[in-house]
Every structure is written in structure tokens, then in C-alpha cells.
N, C-alpha and C positions, 0 to 999 in steps of 0.2 A: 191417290193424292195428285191434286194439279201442278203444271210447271207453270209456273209463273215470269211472262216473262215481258212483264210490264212496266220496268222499272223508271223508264222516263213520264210515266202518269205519277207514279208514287212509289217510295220503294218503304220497307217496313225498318219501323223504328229500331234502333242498336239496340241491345240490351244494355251497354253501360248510360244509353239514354234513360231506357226507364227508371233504372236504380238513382241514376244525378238526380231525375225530376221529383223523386217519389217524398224524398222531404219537405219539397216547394207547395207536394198540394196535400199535404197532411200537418205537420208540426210548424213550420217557417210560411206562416201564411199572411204576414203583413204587409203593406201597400209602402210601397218602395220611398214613395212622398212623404209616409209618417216618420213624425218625430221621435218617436219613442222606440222602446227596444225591438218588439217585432217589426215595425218602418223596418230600423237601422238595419237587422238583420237583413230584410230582404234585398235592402239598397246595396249591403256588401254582395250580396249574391248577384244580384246584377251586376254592378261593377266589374265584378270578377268576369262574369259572362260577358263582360264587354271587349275587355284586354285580351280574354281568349282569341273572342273572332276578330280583335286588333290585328292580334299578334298572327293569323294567318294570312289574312289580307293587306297585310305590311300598310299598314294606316294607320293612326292615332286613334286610343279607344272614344276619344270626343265626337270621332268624326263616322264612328259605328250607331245605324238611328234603324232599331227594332221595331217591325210592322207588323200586321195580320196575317201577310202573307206573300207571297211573289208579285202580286197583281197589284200587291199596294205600294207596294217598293216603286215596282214600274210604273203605277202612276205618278207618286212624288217624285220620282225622278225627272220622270217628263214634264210633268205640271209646273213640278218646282223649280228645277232647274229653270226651262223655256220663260218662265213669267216674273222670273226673279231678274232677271239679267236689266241692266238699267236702260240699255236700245236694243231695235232689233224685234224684230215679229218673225222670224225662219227659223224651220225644224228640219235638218235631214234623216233619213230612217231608210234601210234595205227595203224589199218589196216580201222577204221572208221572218221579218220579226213575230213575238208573238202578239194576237191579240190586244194583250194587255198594253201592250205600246202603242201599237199600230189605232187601237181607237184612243188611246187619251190621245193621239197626238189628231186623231179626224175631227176629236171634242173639241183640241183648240182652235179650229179654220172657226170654228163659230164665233169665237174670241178675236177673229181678224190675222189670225196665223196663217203663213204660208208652209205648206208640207210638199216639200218634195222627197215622194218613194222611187229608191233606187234600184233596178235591174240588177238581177244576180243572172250568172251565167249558168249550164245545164246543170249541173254540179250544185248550185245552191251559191257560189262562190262570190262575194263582193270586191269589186276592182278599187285598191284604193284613190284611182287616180279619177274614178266617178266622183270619191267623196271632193276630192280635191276642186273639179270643177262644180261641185254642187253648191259647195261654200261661197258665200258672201259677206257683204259686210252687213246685213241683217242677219245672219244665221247667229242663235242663239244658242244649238243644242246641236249634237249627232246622235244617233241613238243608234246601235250596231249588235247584235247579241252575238253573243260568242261562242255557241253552238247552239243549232237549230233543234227544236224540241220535235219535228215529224221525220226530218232526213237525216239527222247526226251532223251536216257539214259543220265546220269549226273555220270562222272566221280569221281574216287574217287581223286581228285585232289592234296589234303592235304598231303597224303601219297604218293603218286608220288612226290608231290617237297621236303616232308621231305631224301627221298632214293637221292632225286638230289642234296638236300643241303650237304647231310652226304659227297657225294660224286665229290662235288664241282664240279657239272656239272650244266649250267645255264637249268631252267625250264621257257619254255614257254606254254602257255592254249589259244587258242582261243575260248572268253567267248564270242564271236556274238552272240549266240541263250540265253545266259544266263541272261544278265542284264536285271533288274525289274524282275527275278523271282526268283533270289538265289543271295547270297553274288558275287560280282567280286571284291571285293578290295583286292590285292595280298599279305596281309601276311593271310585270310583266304583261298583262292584259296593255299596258298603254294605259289606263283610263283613270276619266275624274271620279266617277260615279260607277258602284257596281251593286247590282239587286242579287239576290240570293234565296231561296225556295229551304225552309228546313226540309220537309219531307221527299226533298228531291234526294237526300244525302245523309238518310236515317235518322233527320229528327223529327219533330212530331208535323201532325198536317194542321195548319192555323197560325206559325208563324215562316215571318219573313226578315229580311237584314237590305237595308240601303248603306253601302259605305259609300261618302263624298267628302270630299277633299275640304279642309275648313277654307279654303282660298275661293269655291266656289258657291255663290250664291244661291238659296234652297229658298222657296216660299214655302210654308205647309199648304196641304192639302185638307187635313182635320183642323181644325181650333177647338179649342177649350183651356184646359189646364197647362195649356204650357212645356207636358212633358218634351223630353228625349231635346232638353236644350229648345223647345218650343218648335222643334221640327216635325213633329205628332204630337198631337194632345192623345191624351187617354191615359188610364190606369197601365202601366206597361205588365203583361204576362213574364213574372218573374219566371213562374216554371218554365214557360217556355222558352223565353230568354236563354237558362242555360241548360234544357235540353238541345236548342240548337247551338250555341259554342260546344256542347262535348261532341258530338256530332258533325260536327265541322271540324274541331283539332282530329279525331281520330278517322273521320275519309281523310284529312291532306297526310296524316300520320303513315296510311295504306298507300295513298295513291302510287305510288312509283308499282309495287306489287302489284295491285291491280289491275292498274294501267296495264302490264302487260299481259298477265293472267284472263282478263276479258281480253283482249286484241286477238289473242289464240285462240279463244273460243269463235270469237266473230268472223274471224277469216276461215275454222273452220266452219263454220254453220254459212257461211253468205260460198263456197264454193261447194259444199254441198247441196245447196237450194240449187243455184245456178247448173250444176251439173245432171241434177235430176229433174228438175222441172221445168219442163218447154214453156217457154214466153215468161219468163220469170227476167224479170230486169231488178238489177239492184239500183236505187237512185241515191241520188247524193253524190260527195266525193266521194272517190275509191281509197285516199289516203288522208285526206283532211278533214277525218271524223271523229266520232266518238267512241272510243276501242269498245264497248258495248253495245255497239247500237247497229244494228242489220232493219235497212227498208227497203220493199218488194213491191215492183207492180205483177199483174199477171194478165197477158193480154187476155181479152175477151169474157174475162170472168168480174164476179163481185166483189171488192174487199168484205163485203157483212155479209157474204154466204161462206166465204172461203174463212173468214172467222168463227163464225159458228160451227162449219164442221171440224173447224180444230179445237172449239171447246168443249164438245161432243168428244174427244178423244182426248180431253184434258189437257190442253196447252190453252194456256189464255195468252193474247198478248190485244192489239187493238188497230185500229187503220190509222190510227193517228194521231192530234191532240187531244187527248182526252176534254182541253176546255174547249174544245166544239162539235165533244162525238156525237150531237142529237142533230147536228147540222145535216141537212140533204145537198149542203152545195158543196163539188169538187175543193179538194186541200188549196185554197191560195197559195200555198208554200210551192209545190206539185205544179200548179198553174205558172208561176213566175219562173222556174224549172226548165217550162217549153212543153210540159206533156199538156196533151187536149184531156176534154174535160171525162171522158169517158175512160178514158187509161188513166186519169189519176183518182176516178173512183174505184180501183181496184186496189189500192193501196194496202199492203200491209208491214208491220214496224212490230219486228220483237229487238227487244232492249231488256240487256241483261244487265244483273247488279251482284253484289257483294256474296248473294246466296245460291246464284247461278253455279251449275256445277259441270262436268262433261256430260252426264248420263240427264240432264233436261234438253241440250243440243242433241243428243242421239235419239230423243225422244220426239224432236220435232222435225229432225230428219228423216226420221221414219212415217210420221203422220202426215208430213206436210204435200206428200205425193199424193196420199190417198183422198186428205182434204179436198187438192185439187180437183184430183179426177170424180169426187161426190159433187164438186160446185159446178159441176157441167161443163165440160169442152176443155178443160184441162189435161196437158196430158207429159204423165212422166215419161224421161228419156228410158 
């Protein structure tokens, strides 16, 4: 059997997910908009599913607006936010956000938006007093996520939305890689706006959650019908709706346990890498991460050889974002970091979760020497 230890690409669904879903998509199968008894039905189940991930994310359940998925969250966030606001054409954003932000917000310069990407230090780490100077009186939006999905760093988030509150500029964080390992309810994060990934945190893959402040202005992105208060149109995924509220109450339910429970696993497996394998760099921060999360370069070597020969011996994990693993170009992330482009194509990133156990770490502590030394020129202590 494989270790799997992918869990910032996706991690697999709870079981009390599948059991909450399994009525939404057999018996309770009515369109949440209808009037009549199955609508109603479903509308209560959503509802409920709303006050759930209210009630974690210490927001009003008004202010909870269910999407496709991570990437659409962070688009309306960015879109909506940035183009909602009555003056003002400026976005600021890290230089290691994901993707999904980092191009809706290149989408906007074509709209006449100004985007300035900011410098993170080796660490991954953003200064908040960069945001500070970056703000103006056109700046519309910041957009800062609050742990990184390829290095683990965890932003200093608090202080960023304090500099955006002073400054009455909306703060949004895409906490995807963060829920069940660190706070995401938005007056701790600091923030107006927070995007959210189900299957980053055992609910299903195809939904997502925007929470934003009702005091903040949202353009949609979709139109049509009007739903989720006319901030998404579409038919809303009742199943998935509240597979991800049970999923989300019960990682913040764990987290404190976990949180530590992974941190020990991580510190052992990132000192035993370090200890046995020459030219093994751990990147990221060494303390302001994701207790889960261990990423590796390895001088001289390939991250896609050094991965294959540990798939080959049953450990899967990956070099990186899964949403640009077909990419041939060095991790931006990695790049902004300070490594050259050749030491951050050796990248590798195992990311443990819920089902991580000791004997998957002893398993990749033992493999991970000999991976090396099969991917040529690698070599254990």
C-alpha cells in the first residue's frame, strides 16, 4: 500500500462527509430556489450549511457565498472586491500567492488596474510594512494568503489586515492550505474576505466558500439567477454545501490535536531528511509554517526523478502546486524565495494530513536516501 503524502494537493473526504452528503444526492434532491416541499427542504439544508461555516469563521451566515471551488472564490474575491469599490484602480498581492489570485489580479492590468507584487523574504515571509508603503489612495484590495500552498510559510496575516484596516482598504487571505491547521475565522486572520478549498480539509473536490464582510463591496463574477444573495448565480450544490460545513466544523473541532500531532511528525521527518541526506535544504520558514507541511530542495538533482523513484518505493507526494504540476517552469514561489531556477526545479513538498501516521514518516525516511542516491549524485550522510 502507498503513503500518501499529498495532502496540500487534496486530502480524502471524512467519512462523516460522505454519510451528511449521501441524502442530498439520493432522497433530498430539490433545487434550493423551489417553492415547494423538496426546494424547501433543500433550502433548510443549506441554510444550516451556511450557519455551520458562519459559525467557524466567526461571520454572519449572510455573509457565507458557496462557489465551485478555491479558484472561484479567489476569483470573486479579487474581481469582486477590486471592481466593486466606487474609486480606485490598485491591487496589492505577495509575489507568492496562488495562481488563482495572482492571474485574476494580471486579468485586471487589462481593465486599467494597477498591480503591485510584493517581495517576500528567503523564508517566503511578507513584511507588513511593504503592505504599508504599497497602499494608496487608489488601492482597492490586498490580497495576502495565509499559508503558502508549495513552502507551508504562514503569513503574518493580523498585521497586514490591522495596516489595511487603519487604512480603510478591504483585506482579503486565501486561507485554502490553512483550515484545520491554524485559526481561519476573519477577525483572527485580520481579514474582510476569506476563500476556502472543501477538499483541502476532507470535503468533497468541486466546492469552495468566500466569506466577506457585508460592509464590503462584492461585484459577481457569474450572473444569472441571482443566487447566494446575487453574489454567484447558479443552481447552488446543496450536497456540497453541507459536505463542506461538516467538514470544516469537524478539522476546526480537531485542530488544536492535530495541530500538534502533525508538528511532531514534521519536525521528525524534516530532521531526519536533513540529517541523512546531503544537499537537502528544507525551504520555507523553519517556525512560521504549516505543522504538516515539509519542502526540500536537493542540490544537483531533479525534483520529477527524485519523485518517481519514491513512487517506485510507494511514497507519493509531489514538487509542488499540483495546479501547475504539467508546468516546465521553476516554482515562482521558490523563485521570489531567492533560489535560481535550477535549485528550485528540485523541489520536493510532502504534506501530511489527518491519516498521516508515524510508520508513513519511517517509511519515507527510509526510502528517501535511496530515492536520492537512484536520482544520480545524490548522496546520504
Amino acid at each position: 500500500m502507498s503513503v500518501y503524502l499529498d495532502h496540500a494537493a487534496t486530502s480524502p473526504p471524512r467519512r462523516e462527509v460522505l454519510e451528511a452528503v449521501w441524502p442530498y444526492l439520493t432522497t433530498v434532491t430539490g433545487n434550493p430556489s423551489s417553492a415547494h416541499e423538496a426546494g424547501r427542504a433543500a433550502k433548510a439544508a443549506l441554510d444550516g450549511a451556511r450557519e455551520l461555516v458562519a459559525g467557524v469563521l466567526a461571520c454572519r451566515p449572510g455573509e457565507v457565498v458557496f462557489t465551485g471551488s478555491g479558484t472561484e472564490a479567489d476569483n470573486l474575491a479579487v474581481t469582486g472586491i477590486a471592481t466593486a469599490a466606487p474609486r480606485g484602480r490598485h491591487v496589492v498581492l505577495s509575489s507568492i500567492e496562488h495562481p488563482a489570485v495572482l492571474e485574476t489580479a494580471r486579468a485586471l492590468q487589462a481593465h486599467g488596474f494597477r498591480v503591485d507584487v510584493l517581495g517576500v523574504d528567503d523564508a517566503g515571509r511578507l513584511d507588513p510594512a511593504d503592505v504599508a508603503r504599497a497602499i494608496t489612495t487608489e488601492t482597492t484590495l490586498v490580497s495576502v494568503m495565509t499559508a503558502n500552498n508549495e513552502i507551508g510559510t504562514l503569513q503574518p496575516t493580523a498585521e497586514i489586515g490591522a495596516v489595511c484596516r487603519e487604512r480603510r482598504v478591504p483585506f482579503h487571505t486565501d486561507a485554502v492550505q490553512a483550515a484545520g491547521h491554524v485559526p481561519v475565522d476573519l477577525p483572527t486572520l485580520g481579514a474582510d474576505a476569506v476563500t476556502l478549498s472543501a477538499h483541502k480539509f476532507g470535503g468533497l473536490r468541486g466546492n469552495g466558500v468566500l466569506a466577506v464582510r457585508g460592509a464590503v463591496p462584492l461585484a459577481p463574477v457569474l450572473h444569472g439567477g441571482g443566487q447566494e444573495r446575487g453574489r454567484r448565480s447558479g443552481t447552488v450544490d446543496v450536497a456540497g454545501a453541507v459536505g463542506t460545513a461538516v467538514a470544516l466544523h469537524h478539522a476546526e473541532a480537531d485542530r488544536l490535536a492535530e495541530h500538534a500531532r502533525l508538528r511532531a511528525l514534521r519536525d521528525r521527518l524534516v530532521a531526519g531528511v536533513l540529517g541523512s541526506v546531503e544537499g537537502a535544504r528544507l525551504t520555507g520558514h523553519p517556525e512560521h509554517r504549516l505543522p504538516g507541511h515539509a519542502s526540500f530542495t536537493f542540490a544537483g538533482l531533479g525534483g520529477e526523478t527524485i519523485l518517481a523513484e519514491l513512487e517506485a518505493r510507494g511514497i507519493l507526494c509531489s514538487s509542488g502546486s499540483a495546479c501547475s504540476a504539467d508546468a516546465d517552469d521553476a516554482s515562482h514561489v521558490l523563485l521570489a524565495c531567492g533560489l535560481d531556477a535550477d535549485t528550485a526545479r528540485t523541489a520536493v513538498r510532502f504534506s501530511m494530513g489527518r491519516t498521516t501516521t508515524e510508520e508513513d514518516v519511517s517509511a519515507v525516511l527510509a526510502a528517501l536516501p535511496v530515492a536520492v542516491g537512484a536520482a544520480g549524485g545524490g548522496l546520504s550522510r
